[in-house]
C-alpha positions in Angstrom: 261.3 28.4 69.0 259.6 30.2 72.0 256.4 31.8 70.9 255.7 35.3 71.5 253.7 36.1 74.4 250.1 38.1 74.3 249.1 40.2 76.8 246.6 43.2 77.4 248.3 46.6 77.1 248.8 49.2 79.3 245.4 50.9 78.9 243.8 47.7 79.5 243.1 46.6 75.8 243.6 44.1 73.4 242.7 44.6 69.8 242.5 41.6 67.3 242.0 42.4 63.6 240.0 39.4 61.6 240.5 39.1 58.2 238.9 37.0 56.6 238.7 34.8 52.8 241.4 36.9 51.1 241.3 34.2 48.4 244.3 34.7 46.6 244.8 32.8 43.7 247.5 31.9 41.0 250.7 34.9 40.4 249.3 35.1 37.0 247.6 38.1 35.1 244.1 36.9 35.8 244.9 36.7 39.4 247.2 39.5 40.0 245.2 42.4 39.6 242.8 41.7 42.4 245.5 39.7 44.6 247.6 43.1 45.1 244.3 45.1 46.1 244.0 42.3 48.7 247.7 42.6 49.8 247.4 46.4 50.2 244.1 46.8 52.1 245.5 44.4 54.5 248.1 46.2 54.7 246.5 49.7 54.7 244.6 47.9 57.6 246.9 47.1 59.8 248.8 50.5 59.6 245.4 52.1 60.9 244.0 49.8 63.9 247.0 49.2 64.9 246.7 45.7 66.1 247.7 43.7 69.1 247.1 40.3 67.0 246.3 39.7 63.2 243.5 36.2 63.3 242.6 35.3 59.4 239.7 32.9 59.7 240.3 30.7 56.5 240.4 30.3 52.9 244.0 32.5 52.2 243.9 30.7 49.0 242.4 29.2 46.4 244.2 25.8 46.4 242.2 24.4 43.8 243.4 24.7 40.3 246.1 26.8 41.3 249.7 25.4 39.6 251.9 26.5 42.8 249.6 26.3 46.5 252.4 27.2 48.5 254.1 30.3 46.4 250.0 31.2 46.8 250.0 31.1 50.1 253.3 32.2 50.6 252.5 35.9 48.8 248.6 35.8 50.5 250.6 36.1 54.2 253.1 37.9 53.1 251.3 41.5 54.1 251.0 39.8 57.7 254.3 39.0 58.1 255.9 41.8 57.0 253.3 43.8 59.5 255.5 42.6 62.4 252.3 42.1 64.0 251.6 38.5 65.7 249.2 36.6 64.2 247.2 33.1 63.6 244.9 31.4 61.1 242.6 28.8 60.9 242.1 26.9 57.4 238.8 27.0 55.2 237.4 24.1 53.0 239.3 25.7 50.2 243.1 25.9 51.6 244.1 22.8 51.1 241.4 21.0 49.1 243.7 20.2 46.3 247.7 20.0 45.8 248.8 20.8 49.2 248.4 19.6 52.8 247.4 21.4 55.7 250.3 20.7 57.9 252.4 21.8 54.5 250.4 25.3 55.1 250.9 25.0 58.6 254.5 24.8 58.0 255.0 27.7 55.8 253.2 29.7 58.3 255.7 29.0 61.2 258.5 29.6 59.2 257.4 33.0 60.8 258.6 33.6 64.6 255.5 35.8 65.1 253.0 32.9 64.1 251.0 31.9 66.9 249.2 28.8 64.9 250.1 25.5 66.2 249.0 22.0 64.9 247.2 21.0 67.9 246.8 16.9 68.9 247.3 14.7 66.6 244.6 12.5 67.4 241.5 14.2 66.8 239.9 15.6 63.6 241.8 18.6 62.0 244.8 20.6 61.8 244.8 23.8 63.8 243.2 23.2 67.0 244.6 25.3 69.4 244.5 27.6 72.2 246.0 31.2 72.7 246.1 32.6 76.7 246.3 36.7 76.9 247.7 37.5 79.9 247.2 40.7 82.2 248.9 43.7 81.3 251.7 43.1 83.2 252.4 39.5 82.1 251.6 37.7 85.6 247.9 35.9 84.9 245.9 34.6 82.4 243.1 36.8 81.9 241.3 35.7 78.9 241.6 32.9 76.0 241.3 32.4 72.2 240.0 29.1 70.8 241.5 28.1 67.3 239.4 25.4 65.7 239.3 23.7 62.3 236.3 23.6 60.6 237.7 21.1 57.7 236.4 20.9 54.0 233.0 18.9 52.7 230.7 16.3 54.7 231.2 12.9 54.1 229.4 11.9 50.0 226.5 10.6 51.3 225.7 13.4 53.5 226.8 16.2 51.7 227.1 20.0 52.1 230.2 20.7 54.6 232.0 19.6 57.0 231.4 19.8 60.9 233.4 20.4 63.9 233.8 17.0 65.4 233.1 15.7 68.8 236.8 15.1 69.5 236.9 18.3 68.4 234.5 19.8 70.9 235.4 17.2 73.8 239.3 19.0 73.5 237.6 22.2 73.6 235.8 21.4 76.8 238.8 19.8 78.1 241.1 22.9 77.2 238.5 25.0 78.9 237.9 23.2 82.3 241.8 23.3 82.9 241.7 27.1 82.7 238.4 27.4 84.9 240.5 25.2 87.4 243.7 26.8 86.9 242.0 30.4 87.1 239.6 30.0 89.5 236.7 30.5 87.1 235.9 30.7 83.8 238.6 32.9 81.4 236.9 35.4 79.1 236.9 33.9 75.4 237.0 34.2 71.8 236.3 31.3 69.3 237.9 31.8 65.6 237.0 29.3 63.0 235.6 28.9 59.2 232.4 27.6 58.8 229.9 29.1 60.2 228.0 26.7 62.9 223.9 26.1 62.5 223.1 28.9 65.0 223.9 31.6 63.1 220.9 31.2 61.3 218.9 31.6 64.9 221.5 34.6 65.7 220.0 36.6 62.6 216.6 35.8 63.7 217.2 37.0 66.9 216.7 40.3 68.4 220.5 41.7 68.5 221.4 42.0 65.4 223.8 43.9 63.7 225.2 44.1 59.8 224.5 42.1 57.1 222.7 39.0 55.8 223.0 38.9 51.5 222.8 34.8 51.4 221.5 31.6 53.0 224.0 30.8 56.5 226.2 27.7 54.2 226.6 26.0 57.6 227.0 22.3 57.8 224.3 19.9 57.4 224.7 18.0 61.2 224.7 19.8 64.5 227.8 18.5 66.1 227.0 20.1 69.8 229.6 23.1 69.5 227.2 25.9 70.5 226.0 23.8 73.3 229.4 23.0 74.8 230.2 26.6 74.8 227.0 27.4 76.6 228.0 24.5 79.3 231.3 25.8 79.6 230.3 29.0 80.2 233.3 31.1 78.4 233.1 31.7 75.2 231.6 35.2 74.7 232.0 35.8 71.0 232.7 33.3 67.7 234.4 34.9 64.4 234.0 33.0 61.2 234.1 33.4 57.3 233.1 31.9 54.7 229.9 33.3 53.3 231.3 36.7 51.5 228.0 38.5 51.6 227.4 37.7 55.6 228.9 40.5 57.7 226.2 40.4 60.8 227.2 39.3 64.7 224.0 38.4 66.3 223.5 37.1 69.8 222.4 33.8 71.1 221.7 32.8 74.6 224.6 35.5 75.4 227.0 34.6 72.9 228.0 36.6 69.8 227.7 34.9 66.8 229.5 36.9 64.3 230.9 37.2 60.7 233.8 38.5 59.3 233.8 40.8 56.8 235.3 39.2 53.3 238.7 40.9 52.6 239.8 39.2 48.8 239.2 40.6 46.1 239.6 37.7 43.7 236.0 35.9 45.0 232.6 36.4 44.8 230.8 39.2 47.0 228.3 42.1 46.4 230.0 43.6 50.1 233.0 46.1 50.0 236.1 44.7 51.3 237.5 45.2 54.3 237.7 43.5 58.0 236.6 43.0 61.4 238.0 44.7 64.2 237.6 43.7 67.7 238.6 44.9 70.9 239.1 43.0 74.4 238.9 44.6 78.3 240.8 43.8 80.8 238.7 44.7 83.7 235.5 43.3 82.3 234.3 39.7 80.5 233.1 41.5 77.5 234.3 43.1 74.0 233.2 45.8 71.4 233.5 45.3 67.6 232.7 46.5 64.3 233.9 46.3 60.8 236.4 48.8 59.3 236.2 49.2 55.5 238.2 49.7 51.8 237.1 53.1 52.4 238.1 54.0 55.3 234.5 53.5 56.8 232.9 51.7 59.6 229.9 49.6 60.3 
């Protein structure tokens, strides 16, 4: 099946809309209640930004302790898909950490035409590495690029704490990225989209550009795999979007890179913050992008 497409518009914008731990759980009484507010504020939030692509950054479900993963997952993208919007996802540690797979996941999302997530190579760590191009507005260059990576679940026993994106991981990132500087004749204008937050957001929130909020400790991994550091070397990436801590909302910047939350979007999951989600808005004309967090209520931060 041939994938949709993505290009800038004719104003010369691009608009992604990040949601982010939506969390939905069993179709049972408990769960029901707060899965349907979920369902409609995505919903409600797509109808007003008006999005060019839909990105959820992980943990859709619960998948442990839930009787039926996939009917879970199944109604938790359900408000996407029926959008007509396209969109992609990454998996968080608690997708598929028990009675499902992620390539099962993966499977029920492209059952979807309009589902831009792919499995990416087989032969490095994870399921969802990929890339996204966004062409020009009239479809005839590459302009700017979306990295998809999997963040995976817990850190080896011994270690503890999370997992970490691996250096096969990273080495396909650089790899991806160098054929576009060479195809392009430069650097392309990017976007990273993944889970778990990497150990530099703690130095973003210390820094001096810093917007939002910062309710709990960063619950990065325990190992610095080199991530932030290849994207520096590379010379691309402009902005990463993550989850995963519900009461984190801030984007900071680091050595000109903008480290930034999501903003949780479930209701059935811990967090003192108001739903909502992350709105973020791409240039054609210029390497650089504007974003801010749109709320339950109709607000903004």
């Amino acid at each position: 099946m041939e994938r949709k497409q993505l290009k800038f518009g004719s104003d010369g914008t691009f608009t992604i809309v990040q949601f982010t731990d939506m969390h939905f759980g069993d179709d049972k009484e408990k769960d029901r209640e707060s899965d349907s507010r979920t369902a409609a504020l995505v919903k409600s939030i797509i109808a007003s930004e008006k999005p060019d692509l839909v990105v959820l950054t992980g943990d859709m479900i619960w998948s442990h302790g839930v009787a039926d993963p996939k009917a879970s997952f199944h109604r938790a993208i359900a408000p996407v898909v029926e959008s007509q919007v396209p969109w992609a996802a990454v998996f968080g540690n608690h997708d598929a950490e028990a009675g499902v797979t992620k390539e099962e996941l993966l499977d029920i999302q492209l059952e979807n035409e309009l589902c831009l997530s792919a499995a990416g190579p087989a032969d490095i760590n994870g399921v969802g590495n990929f890339v996204l191009k966004l062409k020009d507005s009239t479809g005839s260059k590459d302009t700017a690029a979306m990295y998809f990576l999997d963040s995976g679940i817990n850190a080896p026993e011994a270690i503890g704490g999370y997992a970490w994106i691996h250096s096969d991981q990273i080495n396909w990132y650089t790899e991806q990225s160098r054929k576009l500087s060479e195809h392009n004749g430069g650097p392309l204008s990017s976007l990273a989209f993944f889970h778990i937050p990497i150990p530099e957001y703690e130095a973003a929130w210390n820094g001096d550009q810093v917007i939002g909020t910062k309710e709990e400790e960063v619950e990065c991994p325990k190992i610095n795999s080199g991530l932030f550091a290849a994207m520096i070397q590379m010379g691309d990436v402009m902005g990463t979007f993550v989850g995963h801590d519900h009461d984190n909302d801030y984007c900071g910047t680091l050595h000109g890179i903008r480290l930034c939350y999501g903003r949780v979007t479930g209701y059935n999951c811990y967090g003192k913050l108001q739903r909502g989600a992350r709105v973020i808005r791409l240039y054609e004309d210029k390497p650089e992008f504007e974003t801010w967090i749109v709320e339950a209520n109709g607000g903004k931060a």
